[in-house]
C-alpha positions as a printed Julia matrix, in Angstrom:
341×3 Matrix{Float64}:
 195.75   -4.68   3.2
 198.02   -2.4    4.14
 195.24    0.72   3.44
 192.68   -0.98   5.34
 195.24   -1.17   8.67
 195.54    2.78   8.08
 192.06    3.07   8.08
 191.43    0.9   11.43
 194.27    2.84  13.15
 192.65    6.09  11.97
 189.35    4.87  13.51
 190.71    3.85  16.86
 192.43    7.03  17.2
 188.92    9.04  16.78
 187.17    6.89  19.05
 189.58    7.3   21.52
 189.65   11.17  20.97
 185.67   11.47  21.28
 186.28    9.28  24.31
 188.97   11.8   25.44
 186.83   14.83  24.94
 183.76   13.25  26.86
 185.26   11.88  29.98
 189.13   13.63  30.67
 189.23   16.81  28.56
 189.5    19.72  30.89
 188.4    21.82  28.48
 185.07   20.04  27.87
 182.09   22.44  27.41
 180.16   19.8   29.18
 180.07   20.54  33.34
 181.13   17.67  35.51
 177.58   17.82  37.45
 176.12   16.91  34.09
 177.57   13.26  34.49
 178.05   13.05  38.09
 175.18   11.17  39.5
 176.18    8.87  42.13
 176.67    9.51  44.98
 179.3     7.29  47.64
 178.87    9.37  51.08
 175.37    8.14  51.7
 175.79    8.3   55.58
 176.06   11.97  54.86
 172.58   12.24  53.19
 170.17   13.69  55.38
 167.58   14.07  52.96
 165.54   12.66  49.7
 163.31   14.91  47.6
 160.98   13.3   44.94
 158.72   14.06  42.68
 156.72   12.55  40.27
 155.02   13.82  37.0
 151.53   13.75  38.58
 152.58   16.51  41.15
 153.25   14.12  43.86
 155.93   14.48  46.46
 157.4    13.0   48.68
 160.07   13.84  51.19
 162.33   11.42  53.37
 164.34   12.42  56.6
 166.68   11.31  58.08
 166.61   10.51  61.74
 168.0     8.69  64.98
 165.67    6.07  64.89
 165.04    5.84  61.09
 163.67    8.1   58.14
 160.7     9.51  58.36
 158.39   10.92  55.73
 157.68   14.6   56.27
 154.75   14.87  54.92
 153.04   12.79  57.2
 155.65   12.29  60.28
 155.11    8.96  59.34
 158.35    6.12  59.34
 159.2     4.98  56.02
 160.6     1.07  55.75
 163.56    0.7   56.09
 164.24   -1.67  52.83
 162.84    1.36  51.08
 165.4     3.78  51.79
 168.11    1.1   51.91
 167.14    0.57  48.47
 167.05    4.01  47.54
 170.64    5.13  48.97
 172.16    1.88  47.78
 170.78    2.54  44.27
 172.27    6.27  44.75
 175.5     4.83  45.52
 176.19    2.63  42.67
 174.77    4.66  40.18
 177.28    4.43  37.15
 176.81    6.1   33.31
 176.32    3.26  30.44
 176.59    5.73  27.9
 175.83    9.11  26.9
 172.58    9.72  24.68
 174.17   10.2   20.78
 173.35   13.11  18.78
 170.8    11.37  16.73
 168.81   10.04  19.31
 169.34   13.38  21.67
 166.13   15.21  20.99
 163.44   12.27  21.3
 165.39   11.56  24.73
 165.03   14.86  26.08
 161.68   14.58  24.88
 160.71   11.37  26.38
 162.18   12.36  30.34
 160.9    15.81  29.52
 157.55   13.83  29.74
 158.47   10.79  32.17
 160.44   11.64  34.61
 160.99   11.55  38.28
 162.93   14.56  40.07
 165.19   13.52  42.92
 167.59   15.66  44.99
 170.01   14.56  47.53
 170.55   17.22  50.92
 172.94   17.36  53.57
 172.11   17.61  57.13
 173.21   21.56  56.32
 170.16   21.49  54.12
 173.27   21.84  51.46
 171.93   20.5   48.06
 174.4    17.53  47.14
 172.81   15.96  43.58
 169.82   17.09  41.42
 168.7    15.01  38.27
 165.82   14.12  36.75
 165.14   10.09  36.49
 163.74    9.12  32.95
 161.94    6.33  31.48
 163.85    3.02  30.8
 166.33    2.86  28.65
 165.24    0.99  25.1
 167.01   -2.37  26.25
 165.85   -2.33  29.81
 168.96   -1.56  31.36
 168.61    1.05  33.13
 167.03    4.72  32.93
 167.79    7.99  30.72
 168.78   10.69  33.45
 169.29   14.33  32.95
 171.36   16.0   35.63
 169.74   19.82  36.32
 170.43   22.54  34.21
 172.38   20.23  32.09
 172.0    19.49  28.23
 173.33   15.78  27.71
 170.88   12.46  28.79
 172.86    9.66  29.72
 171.87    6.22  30.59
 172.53    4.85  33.79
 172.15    1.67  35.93
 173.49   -0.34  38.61
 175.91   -2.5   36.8
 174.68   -5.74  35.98
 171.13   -5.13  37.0
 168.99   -5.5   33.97
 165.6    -3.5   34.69
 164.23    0.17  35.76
 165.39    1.74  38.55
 162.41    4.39  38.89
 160.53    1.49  40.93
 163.25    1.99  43.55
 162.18    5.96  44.14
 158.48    5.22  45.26
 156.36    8.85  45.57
 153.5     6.72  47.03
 153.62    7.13  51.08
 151.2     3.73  51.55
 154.1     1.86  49.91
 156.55    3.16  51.3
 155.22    3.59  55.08
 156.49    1.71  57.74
 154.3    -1.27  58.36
 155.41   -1.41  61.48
 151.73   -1.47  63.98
 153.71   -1.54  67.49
 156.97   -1.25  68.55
 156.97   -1.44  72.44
 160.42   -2.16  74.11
 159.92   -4.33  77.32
 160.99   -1.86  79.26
 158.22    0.34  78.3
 154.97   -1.91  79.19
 153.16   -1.78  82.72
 150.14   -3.55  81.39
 148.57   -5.18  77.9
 144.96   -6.07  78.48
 143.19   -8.28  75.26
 139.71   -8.64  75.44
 138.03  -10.83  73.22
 134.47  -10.36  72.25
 133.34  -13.72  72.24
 132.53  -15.09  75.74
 133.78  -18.57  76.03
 137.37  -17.14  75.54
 139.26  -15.45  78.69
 140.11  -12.55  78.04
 142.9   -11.59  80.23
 145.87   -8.8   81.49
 149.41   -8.88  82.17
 150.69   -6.32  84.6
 154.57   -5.92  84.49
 154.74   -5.32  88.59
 158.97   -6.07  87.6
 160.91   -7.32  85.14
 160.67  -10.79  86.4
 157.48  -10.97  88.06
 153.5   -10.96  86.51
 150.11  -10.31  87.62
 148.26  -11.94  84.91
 144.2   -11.65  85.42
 141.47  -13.24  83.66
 139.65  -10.28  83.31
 135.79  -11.89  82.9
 136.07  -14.1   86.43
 138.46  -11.84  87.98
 140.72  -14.72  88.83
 144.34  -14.03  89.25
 146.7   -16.3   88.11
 149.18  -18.14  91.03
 152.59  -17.26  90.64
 154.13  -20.56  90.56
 151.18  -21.97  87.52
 152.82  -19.13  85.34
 154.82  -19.89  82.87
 157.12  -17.14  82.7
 159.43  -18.38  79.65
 155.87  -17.76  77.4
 155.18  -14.1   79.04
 158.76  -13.25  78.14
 158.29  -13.98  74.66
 155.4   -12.58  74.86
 155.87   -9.38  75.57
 158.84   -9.37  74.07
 157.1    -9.74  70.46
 155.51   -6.4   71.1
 159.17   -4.75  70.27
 158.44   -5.13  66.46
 155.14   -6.09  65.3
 154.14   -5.65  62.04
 151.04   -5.44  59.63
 150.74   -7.15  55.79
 149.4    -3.88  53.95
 147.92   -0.28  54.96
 144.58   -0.63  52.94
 143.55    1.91  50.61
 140.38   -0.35  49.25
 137.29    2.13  50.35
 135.38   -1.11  50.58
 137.36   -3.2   52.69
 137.61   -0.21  54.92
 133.76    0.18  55.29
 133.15   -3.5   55.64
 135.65   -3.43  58.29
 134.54   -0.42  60.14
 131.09   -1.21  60.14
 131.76   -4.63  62.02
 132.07   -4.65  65.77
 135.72   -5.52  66.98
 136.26   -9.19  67.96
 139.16   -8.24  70.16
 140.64   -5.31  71.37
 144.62   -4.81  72.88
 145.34   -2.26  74.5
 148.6    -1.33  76.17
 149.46    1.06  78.93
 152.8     2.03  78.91
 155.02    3.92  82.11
 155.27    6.66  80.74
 151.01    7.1   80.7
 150.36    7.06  77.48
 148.29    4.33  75.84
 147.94    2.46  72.73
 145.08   -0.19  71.28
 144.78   -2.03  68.05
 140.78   -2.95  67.6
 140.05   -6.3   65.28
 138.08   -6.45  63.05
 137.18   -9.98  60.65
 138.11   -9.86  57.01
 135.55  -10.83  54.48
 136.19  -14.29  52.68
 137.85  -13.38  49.15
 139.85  -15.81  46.15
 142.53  -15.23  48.5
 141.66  -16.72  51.38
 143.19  -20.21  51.92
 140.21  -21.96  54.15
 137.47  -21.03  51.74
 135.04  -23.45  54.08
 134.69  -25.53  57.26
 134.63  -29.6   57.83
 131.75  -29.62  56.76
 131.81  -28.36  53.51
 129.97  -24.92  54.57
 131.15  -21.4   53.54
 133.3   -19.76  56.64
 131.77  -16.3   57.55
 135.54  -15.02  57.67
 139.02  -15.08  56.73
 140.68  -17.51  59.27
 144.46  -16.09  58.11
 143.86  -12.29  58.02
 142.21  -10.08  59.12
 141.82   -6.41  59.76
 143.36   -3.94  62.83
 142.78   -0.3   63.67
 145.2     1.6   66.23
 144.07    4.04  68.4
 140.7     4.7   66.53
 142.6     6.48  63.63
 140.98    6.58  60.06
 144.31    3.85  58.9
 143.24    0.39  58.18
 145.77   -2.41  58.38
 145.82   -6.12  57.03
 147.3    -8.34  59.96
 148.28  -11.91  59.81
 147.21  -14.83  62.05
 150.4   -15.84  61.61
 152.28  -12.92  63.31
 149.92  -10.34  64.9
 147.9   -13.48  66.24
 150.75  -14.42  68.44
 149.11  -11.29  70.42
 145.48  -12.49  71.01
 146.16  -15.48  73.28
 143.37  -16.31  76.46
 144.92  -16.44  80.07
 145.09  -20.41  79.73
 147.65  -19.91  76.96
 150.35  -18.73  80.08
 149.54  -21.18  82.18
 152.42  -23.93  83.14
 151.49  -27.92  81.62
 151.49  -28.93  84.61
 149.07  -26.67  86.22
């Protein structure tokens, strides 16, 4: 009994001089960047490097209004880079790699890996690691700080997963979906014309910030003053501050069958400052997806009555809108009308 105490007091005091060495031993051959990874100052991080094994990259900058992707000038969303600095942040070491199972981790983020580096607004490089595959358990990643010779694992304590789904190098995902953002301020006129007829296509010019001249733009009628309902053009135009698409898509065949259609209404906005901006759009083929897959009457609809698709100023990107949200826009003059009138 009393041999085997000697034996557990011998044991605690090696583990607790390996633990020593590691973590507090000044002396340590191992460099403190080569466990450092987290990173607290986040506000101070100007800018995210990444890049992936297939030779992708991907840059983010910081900005006034937001980070932007430099590749493209392009915004990135916002719960992207949230994500991303938040995940920086709380970045803590589970363990370092053991001797026996060193050389097939190298090995493994040698060949799976995901390079990010942290700048200041100096251009001053803050951290540099590589990002490895997930750890055998699923809690978190290997990671490999630069130039260093230990793999750790890491995670963000308690979170049971991979983190290297939080450092996206694809810019379609991590894009903005953001189609207008127009302040109310910023508006003189939004015109939407609708391709089919027996629907009023109409205009709103902001003559000041309380008062309308609201057209129907096929009769030429102007709308009286006191039959507008000005609580509805408020919110109106005030939806044009953030309005946002479902997906950018990347399908070459949804983008030809929507290109090759003619638009079914077109919104265009001038804005006091003379520039100009219009979203053309376009039906969406019926898919599995579609909820409404036919009419009353049991026949097949010709198109998707919840989506559909949306071009803005002619450019080559195709986005997925919603009825839901980006249908709030394409209204006919009757919709502003007072009940009474």
């Amino acid at each position: 009994m009393k041999k085997n105490l000697i034996y557990l007091a011998i044991l605690i005091v090696s583990v607790a001089s390996v633990y020593y060495f590691i973590y507090y031993n000044p002396n340590s051959t191992l460099q403190p960047d080569e466990r450092t990874f987290a990173f607290e100052d986040t506000a101070s991080v100007a800018k995210i490097f990444i890049s992936d094994m297939n030779g992708t990259r991907i840059t983010f900058v910081r900005e006034q209004n937001g980070w932007k992707i430099q590749e493209t000038g392009l915004y990135s969303r916002k719960d992207v880079t949230d994500l991303m600095l938040r995940t920086i942040k709380n970045l803590a070491i589970r363990y370092p790699v053991s001797k026996a199972a060193m050389q097939n981790a190298i090995k493994d983020i040698a060949t799976h890996n995901k390079k990010i580096e942290l700048y200041d607004k100096q251009g001053e490089r803050l951290r540099s690691f590589l990002l490895g595959p997930p750890a055998p358990d699923g809690k978190g990643n290997f990671i490999l700080a630069e130039q260093a010779e230990t793999p750790y694992v890491v995670w963000n304590t308690g979170f049971v997963g991979s983190l290297e789904s939080r450092f996206s190098t694809d810019v379609n995902e991590v894009r903005s979906r953001i189609v207008l953002s127009i302040p109310f301020q910023s508006l003189a006129e939004i015109t939407v014309q609708h391709s089919n007829p027996q629907l009023s296509s109409f205009s709103i010019n902001v003559e000041k910030p309380d008062s309308f001249l609201i057209r129907n733009t096929v009769s030429g009628e102007v709308l009286p003053n006191k039959k507008i309902d000005k609580s509805k053009v408020f919110e109106y135009i005030d939806f044009l501050k953030a309005v946002y698409c479902e997906v950018i898509v990347t399908s070459p065949d949804e983008i030809k069958y929507a290109l090759e259609q003619k638009p079914f209404c077109t919104v265009t906005l001038r804005l006091r400052n003379g520039s100009q901006q219009q979203v053309m759009c376009y039906y969406k083929e019926i898919t599995q997806r579609s909820k409404s897959q036919t009419d009353e009457k049991g026949n097949p609809r010709p198109y998707d009555l919840d989506r559909f698709y949306g071009v803005l100023n002619g450019n080559k990107d195709v986005y997925l809108l919603q009825d839901y949200h980006f249908g709030k826009l394409i209204q006919t003059v009757e919709y502003f009308k007072k009940s009474d009138s």
